[in-house]
C-alpha positions in Angstrom: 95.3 85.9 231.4 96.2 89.2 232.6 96.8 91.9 230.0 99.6 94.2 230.0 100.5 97.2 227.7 104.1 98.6 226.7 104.2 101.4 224.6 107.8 101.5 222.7 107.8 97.9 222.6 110.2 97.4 221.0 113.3 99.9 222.3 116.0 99.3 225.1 113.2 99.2 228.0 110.2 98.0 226.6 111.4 95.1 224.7 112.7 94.0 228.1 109.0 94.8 229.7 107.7 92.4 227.0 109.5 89.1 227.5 109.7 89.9 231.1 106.0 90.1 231.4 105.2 87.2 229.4 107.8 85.0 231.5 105.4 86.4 234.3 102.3 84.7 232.9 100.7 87.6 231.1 99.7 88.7 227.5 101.3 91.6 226.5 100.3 93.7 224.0 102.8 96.6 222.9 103.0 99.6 220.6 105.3 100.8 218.4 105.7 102.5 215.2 109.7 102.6 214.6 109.9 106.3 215.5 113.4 105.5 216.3 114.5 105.2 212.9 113.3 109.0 212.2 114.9 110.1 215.0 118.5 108.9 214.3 118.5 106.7 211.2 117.8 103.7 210.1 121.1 102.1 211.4 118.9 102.7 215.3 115.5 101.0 213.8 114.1 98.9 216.5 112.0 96.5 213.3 114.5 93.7 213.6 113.5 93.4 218.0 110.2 94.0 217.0 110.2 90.6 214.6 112.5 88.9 217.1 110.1 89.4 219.9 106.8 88.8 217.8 109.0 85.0 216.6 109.8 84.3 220.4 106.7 84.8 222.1 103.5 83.4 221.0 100.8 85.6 220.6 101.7 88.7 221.1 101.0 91.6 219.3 102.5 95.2 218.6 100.2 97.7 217.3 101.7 100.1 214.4 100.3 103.3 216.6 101.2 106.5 216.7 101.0 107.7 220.8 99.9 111.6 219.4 97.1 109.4 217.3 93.9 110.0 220.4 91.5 107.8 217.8 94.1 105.1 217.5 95.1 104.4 221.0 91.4 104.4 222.0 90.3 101.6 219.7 93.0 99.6 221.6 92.0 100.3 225.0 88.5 99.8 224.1 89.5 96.0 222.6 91.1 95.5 225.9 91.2 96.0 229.9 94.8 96.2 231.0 96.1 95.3 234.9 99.7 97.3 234.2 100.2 100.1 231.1 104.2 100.9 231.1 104.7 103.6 228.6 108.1 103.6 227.5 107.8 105.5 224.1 109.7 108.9 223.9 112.1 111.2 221.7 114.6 111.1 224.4 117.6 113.3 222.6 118.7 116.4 223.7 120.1 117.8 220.3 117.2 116.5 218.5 114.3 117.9 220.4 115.7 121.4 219.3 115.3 120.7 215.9 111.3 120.0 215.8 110.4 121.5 219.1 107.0 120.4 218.3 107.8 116.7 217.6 109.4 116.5 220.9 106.7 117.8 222.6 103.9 115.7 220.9 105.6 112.7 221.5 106.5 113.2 225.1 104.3 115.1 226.7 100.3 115.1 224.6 101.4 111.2 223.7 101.4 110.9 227.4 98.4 112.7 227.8 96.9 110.5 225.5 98.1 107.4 227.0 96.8 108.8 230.4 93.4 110.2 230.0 92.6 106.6 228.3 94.0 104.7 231.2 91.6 106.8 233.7 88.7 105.9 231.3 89.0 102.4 230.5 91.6 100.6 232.7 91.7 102.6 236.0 92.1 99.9 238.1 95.6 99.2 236.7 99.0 100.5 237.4 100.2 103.1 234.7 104.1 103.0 234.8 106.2 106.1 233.4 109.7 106.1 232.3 111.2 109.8 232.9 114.6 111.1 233.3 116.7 112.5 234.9 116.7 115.5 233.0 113.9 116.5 234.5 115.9 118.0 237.4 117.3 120.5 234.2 121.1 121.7 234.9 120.3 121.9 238.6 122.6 119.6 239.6 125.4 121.9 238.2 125.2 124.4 241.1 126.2 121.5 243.6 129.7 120.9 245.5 131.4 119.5 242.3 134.9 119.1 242.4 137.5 118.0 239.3 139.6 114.9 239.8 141.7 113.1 237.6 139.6 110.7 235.7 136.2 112.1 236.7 134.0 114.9 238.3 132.6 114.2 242.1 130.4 115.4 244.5 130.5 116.4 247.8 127.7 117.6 250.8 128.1 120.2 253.3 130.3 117.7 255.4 132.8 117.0 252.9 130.8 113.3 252.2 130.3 111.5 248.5 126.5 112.7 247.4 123.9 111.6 245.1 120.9 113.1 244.4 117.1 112.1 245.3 113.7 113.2 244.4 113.6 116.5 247.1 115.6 117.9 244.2 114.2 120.9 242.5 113.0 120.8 238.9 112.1 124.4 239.0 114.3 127.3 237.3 116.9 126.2 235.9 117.8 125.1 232.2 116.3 121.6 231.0 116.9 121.5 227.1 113.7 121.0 224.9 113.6 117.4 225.6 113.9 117.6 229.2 110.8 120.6 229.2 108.6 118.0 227.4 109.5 115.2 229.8 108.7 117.4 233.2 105.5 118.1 231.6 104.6 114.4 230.9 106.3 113.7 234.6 103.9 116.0 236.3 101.1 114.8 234.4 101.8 111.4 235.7 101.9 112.6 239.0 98.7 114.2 239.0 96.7 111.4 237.6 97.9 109.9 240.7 97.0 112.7 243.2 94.4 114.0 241.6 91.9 111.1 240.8 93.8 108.5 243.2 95.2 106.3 240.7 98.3 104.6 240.6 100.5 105.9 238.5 104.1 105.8 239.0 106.9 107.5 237.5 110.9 106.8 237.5 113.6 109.0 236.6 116.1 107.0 235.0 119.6 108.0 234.8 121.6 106.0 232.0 119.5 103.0 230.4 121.5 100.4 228.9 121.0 96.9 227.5 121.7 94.2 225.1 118.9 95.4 222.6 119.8 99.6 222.9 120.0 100.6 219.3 122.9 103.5 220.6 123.1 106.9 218.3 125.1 109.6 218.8 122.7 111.7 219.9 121.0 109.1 222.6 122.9 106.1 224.4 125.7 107.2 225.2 127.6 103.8 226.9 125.5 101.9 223.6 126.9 104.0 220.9 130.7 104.5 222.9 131.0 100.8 222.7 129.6 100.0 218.8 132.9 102.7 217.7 135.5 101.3 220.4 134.2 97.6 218.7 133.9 99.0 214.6 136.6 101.2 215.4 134.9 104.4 214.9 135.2 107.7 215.6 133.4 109.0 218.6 133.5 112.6 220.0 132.8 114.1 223.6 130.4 117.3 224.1 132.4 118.8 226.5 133.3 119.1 230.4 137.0 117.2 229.3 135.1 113.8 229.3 134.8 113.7 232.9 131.0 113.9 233.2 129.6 111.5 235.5 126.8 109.1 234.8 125.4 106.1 236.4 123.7 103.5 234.2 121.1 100.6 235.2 121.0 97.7 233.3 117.2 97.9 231.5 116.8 94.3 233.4 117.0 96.3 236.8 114.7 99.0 235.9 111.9 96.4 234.6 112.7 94.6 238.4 111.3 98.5 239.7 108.8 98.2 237.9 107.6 94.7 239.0 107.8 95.6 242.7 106.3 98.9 242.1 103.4 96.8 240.5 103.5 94.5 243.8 102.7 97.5 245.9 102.0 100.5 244.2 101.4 104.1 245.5 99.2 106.8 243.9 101.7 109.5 242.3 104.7 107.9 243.7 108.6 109.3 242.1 111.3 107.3 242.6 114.8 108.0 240.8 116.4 104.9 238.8 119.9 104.9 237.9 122.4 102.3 238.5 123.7 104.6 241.7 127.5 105.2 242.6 128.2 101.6 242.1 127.4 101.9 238.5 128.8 105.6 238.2 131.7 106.5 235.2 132.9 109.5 233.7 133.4 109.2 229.9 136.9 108.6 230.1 136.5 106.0 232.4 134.1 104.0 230.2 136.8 104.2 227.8 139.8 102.9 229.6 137.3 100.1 231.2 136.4 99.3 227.3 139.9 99.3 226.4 141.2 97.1 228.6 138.7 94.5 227.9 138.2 94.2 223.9 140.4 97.0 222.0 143.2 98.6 223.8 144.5 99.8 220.8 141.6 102.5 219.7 141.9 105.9 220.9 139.7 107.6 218.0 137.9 109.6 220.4 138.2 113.8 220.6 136.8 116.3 223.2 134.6 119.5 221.5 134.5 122.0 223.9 131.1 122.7 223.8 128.7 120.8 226.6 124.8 120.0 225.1 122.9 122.5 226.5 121.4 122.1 229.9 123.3 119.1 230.1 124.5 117.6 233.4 128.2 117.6 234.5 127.8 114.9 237.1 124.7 113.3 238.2 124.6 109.5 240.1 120.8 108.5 241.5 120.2 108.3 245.5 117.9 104.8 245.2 117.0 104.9 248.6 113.4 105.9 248.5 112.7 102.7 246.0 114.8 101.1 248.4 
């Protein structure tokens, strides 16, 4: 059988990677030591998909390994030659990137490292899939034709048509937040592995994830966490921009479909942006109502701060027609 490797195994994405993969015919092999729960709390540990996953399929196997641990990971790619590495692990919060600076960065961009510099030794004939973000593009998006409306911020080109964005997008000066530094600098890594020694690595820039499994903080998972305190009937508060900041989210089934047909017919260094596109788009306010209206219209426990997270993005919906 064919061996696949997902690092973050068991979060939103990779947990969909591993039954995904194994449906496919191959033996997947994931790593993930529960970071999650450091980062927000032990109400967002992934353990319990971890044991569901390692119950449902047989013979797989999730190594307790820290991505920043070189020694670690290479006694894993040494046991084993993988056709498709999808490296899913990351701290992927804005506001808690700027509290260990240094965490972040080990995490998200020598992790990465790590991950790729083993690939090009041991498995090079494989496909090495990346999951960015959007944030790489910083608060770039900002400076575009974005006009208020009711319910929602929009965007508008020179002609006065709806936009979206696509990878000819600038992630040069501008503000990116601590998180979304440490993520250019593992998306250009990527990138170069690809150029540089030919191999093909891939990396997608994925607006809003979302799933069944997202273990939803406040500080990551937005559409995940709105919905657990419409549902508990919780309190939940907006960073700014009135709550019309625009998002578009992609199911984490859609993204792992990318990732399959990238696989299928892969290009060296290749970028693609991954949201859920305009279809898919809603403000925050928006999300509510929608909620509302289908399972609690009574809860309105939601408030507005004024202040935005820093280099954060007041609209921003993917342009998928590259991957297209």
């Amino acid at each position: 059988m064919s061996k696949v490797l997902v690092t973050g195994a068991s979060g939103l994405i990779g947990s969909q990677c591993v039954e995904f993969f194994s449906e496919k015919g191959f033996e997947v092999f994931g790593i993930d030591n529960d970071m999650r729960a450091y980062f927000f709390g032990e109400d967002s540990s992934t353990l319990s998909v971890k044991e569901a996953l390692e119950n449902k399929i047989p013979n797989y196997k999730c190594y307790d390994t820290d991505i920043r641990d070189l020694s670690g990971l290479e006694k894993i790619f040494k046991e084993h030659k993988f056709e498709i590495i999808i490296h899913t692990a990351a701290q992927p919060s804005h506001d808690w990137a700027a509290r260990e600076p240094l965490t972040d960065f080990g995490v998200n961009a020598v992790g990465t490292a790590n991950l790729l510099e083993l690939y090009r030794l041991h498995s090079p004939e494989s496909v090495f899939i990346f999951t960015s973000t959007n944030k790489v593009y910083g608060d770039r998006p900002n400076s575009l034709m974005i006009e208020e409306l009711d319910t929602r911020y929009e965007c508008f080109n020179n002609l006065g048509n709806l936009y979206s964005i696509d990878e000819t997008m600038s992630i040069d000066d501008c503000k990116h937040s601590i998180f979304g530094a440490s993520k250019v600098a593992a998306d250009v890594l990527v990138q170069e592995y690809g150029k540089y020694f030919g191999l093909n690595t891939v990396v997608f820039r994925g607006g809003c994830l979302t799933g069944p499994r997202h273990q939803g903080a406040e500080l990551h998972g937005f559409l995940s966490y709105l919905i657990k305190c419409i549902v508990n009937d919780k309190p939940y508060t907006i960073f700014g921009y009135k709550g019309k900041q625009v998002r578009d989210n992609i199911h984490s089934a859609d993204l792992v479909s990318m990732f399959w047909h990238y696989y299928n017919n892969p290009r060296p260094g290749e970028v693609y942006n991954a949201g859920g596109g305009r279809d898919n788009s809603t403000s925050i306010l928006e999300a509510i109502e929608t909620t509302k209206k289908k399972i609690c219209s009574q809860w309105d426990k939601y408030t507005v701060s004024p202040d935005n997270r820093i280099g954060d993005h007041i609209w921003y919906i993917s342009n998928l027609s590259k991957f297209q």
